[in-house]
C-alpha positions in Angstrom: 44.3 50.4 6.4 43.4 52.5 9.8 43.8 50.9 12.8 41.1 51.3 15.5 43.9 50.3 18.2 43.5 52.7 20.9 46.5 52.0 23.5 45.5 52.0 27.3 45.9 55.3 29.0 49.1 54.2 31.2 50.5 51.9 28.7 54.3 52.0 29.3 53.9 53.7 32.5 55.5 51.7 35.6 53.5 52.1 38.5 55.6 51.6 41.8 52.3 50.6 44.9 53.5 51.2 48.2 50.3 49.6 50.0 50.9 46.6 52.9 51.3 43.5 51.7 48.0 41.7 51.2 46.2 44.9 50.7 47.6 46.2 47.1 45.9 43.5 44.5 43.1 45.7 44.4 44.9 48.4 43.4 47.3 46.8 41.2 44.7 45.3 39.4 43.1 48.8 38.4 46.6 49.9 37.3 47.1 47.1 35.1 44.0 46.9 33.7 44.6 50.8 32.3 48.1 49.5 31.2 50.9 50.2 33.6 53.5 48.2 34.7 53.1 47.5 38.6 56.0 46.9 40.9 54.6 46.2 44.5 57.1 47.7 46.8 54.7 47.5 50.6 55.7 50.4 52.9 53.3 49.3 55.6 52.9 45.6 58.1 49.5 45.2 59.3 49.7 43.3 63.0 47.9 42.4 66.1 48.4 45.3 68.9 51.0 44.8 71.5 48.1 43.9 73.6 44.5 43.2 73.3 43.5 44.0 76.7 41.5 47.5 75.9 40.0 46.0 72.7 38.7 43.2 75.0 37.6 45.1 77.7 35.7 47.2 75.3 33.8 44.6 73.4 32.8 43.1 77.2 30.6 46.1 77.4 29.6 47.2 73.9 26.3 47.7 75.6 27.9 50.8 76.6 28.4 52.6 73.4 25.9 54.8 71.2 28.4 54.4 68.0 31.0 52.3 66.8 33.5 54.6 64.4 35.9 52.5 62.0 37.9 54.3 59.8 40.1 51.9 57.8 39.6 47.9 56.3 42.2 46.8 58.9 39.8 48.6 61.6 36.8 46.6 60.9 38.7 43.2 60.3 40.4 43.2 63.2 37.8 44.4 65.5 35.3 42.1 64.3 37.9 39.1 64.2 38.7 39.5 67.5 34.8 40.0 68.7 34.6 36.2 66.9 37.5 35.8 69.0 35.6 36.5 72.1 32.8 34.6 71.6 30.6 37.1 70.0 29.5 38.3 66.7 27.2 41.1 65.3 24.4 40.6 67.4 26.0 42.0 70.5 25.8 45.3 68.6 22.5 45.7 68.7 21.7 49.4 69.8 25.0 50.6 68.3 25.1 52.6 65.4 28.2 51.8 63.6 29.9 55.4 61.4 32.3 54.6 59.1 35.4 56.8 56.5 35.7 55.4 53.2 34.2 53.2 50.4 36.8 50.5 51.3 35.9 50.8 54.7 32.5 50.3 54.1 32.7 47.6 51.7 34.6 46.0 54.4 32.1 46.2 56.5 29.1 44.7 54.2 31.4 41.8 53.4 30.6 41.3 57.7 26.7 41.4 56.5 26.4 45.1 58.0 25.3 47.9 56.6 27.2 51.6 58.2 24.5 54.3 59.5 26.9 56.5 58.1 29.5 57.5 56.2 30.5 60.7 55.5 30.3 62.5 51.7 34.2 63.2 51.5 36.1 59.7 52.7 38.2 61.5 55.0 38.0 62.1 59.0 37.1 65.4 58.6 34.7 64.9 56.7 32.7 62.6 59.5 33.5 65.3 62.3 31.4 68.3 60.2 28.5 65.7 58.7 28.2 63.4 61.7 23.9 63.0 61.7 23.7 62.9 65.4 24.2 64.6 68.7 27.2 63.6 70.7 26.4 65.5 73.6 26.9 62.7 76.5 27.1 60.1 74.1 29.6 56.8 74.4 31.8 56.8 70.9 34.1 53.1 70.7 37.1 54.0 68.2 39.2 51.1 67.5 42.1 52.3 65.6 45.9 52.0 64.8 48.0 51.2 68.3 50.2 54.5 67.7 47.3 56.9 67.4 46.1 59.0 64.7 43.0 60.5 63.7 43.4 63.3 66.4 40.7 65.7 64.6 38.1 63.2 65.2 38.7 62.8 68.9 39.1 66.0 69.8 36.4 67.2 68.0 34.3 64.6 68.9 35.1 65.4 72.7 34.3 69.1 72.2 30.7 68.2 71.2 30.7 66.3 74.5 31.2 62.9 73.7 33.0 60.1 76.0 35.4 58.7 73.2 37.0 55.2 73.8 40.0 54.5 71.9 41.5 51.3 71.6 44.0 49.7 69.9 43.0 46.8 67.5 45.7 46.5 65.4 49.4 48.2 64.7 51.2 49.1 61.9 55.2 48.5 61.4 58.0 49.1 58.7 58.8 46.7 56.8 62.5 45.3 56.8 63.8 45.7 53.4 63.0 46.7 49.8 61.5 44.2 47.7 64.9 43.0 44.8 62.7 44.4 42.1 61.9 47.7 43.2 65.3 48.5 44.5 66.5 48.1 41.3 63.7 49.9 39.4 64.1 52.7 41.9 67.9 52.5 41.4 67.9 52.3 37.4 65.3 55.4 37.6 62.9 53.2 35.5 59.5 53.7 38.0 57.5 57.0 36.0 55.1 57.0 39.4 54.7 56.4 43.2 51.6 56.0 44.6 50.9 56.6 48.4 47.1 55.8 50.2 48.1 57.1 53.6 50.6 58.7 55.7 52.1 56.1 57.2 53.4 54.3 53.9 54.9 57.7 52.8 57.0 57.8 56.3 57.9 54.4 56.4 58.6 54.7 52.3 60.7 57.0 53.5 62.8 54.9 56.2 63.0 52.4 53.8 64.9 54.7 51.2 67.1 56.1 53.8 68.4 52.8 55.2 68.8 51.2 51.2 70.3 54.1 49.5 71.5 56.6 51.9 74.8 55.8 52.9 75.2 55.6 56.7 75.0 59.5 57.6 77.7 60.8 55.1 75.4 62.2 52.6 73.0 64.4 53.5 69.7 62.0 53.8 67.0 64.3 52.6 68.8 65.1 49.4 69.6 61.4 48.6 65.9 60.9 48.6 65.3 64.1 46.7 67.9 62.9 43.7 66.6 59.4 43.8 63.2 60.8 43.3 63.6 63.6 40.5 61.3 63.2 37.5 59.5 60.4 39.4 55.2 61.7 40.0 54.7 61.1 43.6 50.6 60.6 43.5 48.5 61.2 46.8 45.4 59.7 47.5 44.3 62.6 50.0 44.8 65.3 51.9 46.6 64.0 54.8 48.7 61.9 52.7 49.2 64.8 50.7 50.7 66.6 53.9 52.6 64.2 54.7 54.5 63.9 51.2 54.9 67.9 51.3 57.1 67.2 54.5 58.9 63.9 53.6 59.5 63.9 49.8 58.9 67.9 49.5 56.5 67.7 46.8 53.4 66.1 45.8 52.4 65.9 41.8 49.1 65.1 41.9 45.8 64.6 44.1 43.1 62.6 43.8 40.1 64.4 43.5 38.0 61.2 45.1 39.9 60.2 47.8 39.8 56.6 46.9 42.2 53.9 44.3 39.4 54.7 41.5 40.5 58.7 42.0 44.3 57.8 42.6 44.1 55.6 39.5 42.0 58.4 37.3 44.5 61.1 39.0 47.4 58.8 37.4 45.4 59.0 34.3 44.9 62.6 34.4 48.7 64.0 34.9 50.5 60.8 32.6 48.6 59.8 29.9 
């Protein structure tokens, strides 16, 4: 008798997720539902900024602004949080358009009962600098983002084409402490076939964490610690500019998704193990 079984695609595959906590269900549902085996291991803490005094000051007088730009989930939650926070809500937003990076982003932002005037075709910052649908020239661009910066492209460009860009900080983002038990010891045994990053910052602080659990206090040569622990193990970007930053961390990346996006990091998984 033939069997019409057709295994899933990652079947056998363990998956090691290095999202924050509370952001990686999503993703680890995708994974598992094409088979793998997922080991969360977050690389990344999600917090309130050191101080919301610029965040404040800045929703005060949203009257100000011509565009709002978000360019992560943690950007729009915590800015519109902290506008409830404040006393307000959406309807002191009238007259700004609002521009957002990302699918995730912008589902974020419908689950607030707003639709973005914009997004840009490829969910990366770039992208939104060379499609942006308006003139900047004197306009008033809010830009709540991560407390330690980032995005520099947008700004600058942004200011080029004569825009007044506000940056605030409305949330920060942290190493975590320690290694989860279970992926220490999958890492340690060898047994994870895959390591997925979604941004720059979890491959740093993925990083970190490796050097402080394995490395052992300076006597080995840190770099090449992380380089053995890592051999045979597909490191898989979800961009770019995660991409980048695995090239100079890890020395290597094995794969890219081509939609920047956990559908395309999933489908890239897909594409290099099945």
């Amino acid at each position: 008798m033939t069997s019409n079984f057709s295994p899933l695609p990652l079947n056998g595959k363990t998956i090691l997720v290095t999202r924050s906590a509370g952001q990686s269900s999503q993703f680890t549902q995708l994974l598992t539902d094409v088979g793998a085996t997922v080991i969360e291991m977050p690389a990344l803490e999600i917090a309130a900024p050191s101080s919301w005094e610029d965040l404040d000051f800045a929703i005060a007088n949203l009257s100000t602004f011509d565009w709002l730009i978000l360019t992560s989930s943690n950007a729009v939650n915590y800015f519109f949080d902290r506008l409830l926070e404040q006393g307000r809500d959406v309807r002191n937003l009238e007259g700004v358009k609002i521009a957002v990076v990302g699918e995730k982003t912008s589902q974020s932002l419908k689950q607030r009962s707003l639709q973005p005037d914009f997004i840009p075709p490829n969910f990366v910052a770039d992208s939104l600098v060379a499609n942006f649908p308006a003139e900047l020239l004197g306009k008033r661009v809010l830009f709540p983002r991560v407390e330690s910066g980032g995005r520099e492209v947008l700004v600058k460009e942004f200011t080029a084409q004569g825009a007044e860009v506000v940056e605030v900080a409305a949330y920060k983002s942290c190493c975590p402490r320690n290694i989860p038990l279970e992926a220490k010891i999958a890492l340690h045994n060898r047994t994870v076939d895959a390591i997925t990053f979604a941004s720059s910052k979890t491959v740093k602080f993925f990083c970190q964490l490796l050097e402080q659990t394995f490395t052992k206090n300076g006597n080995e040569n840190q770099s090449q610690a992380i380089t053995d622990l890592l051999q045979g193990v597909c490191i898989a970007s979800i961009g770019p500019q995660t991409s980048k930053t695995c090239l100079s961390l890890i020395g290597r990346v094995d794969v890219e998704a081509e939609e920047y996006t956990l559908d395309g990091l999933t489908q890239a998984l897909i594409r290099v193990m099945e």
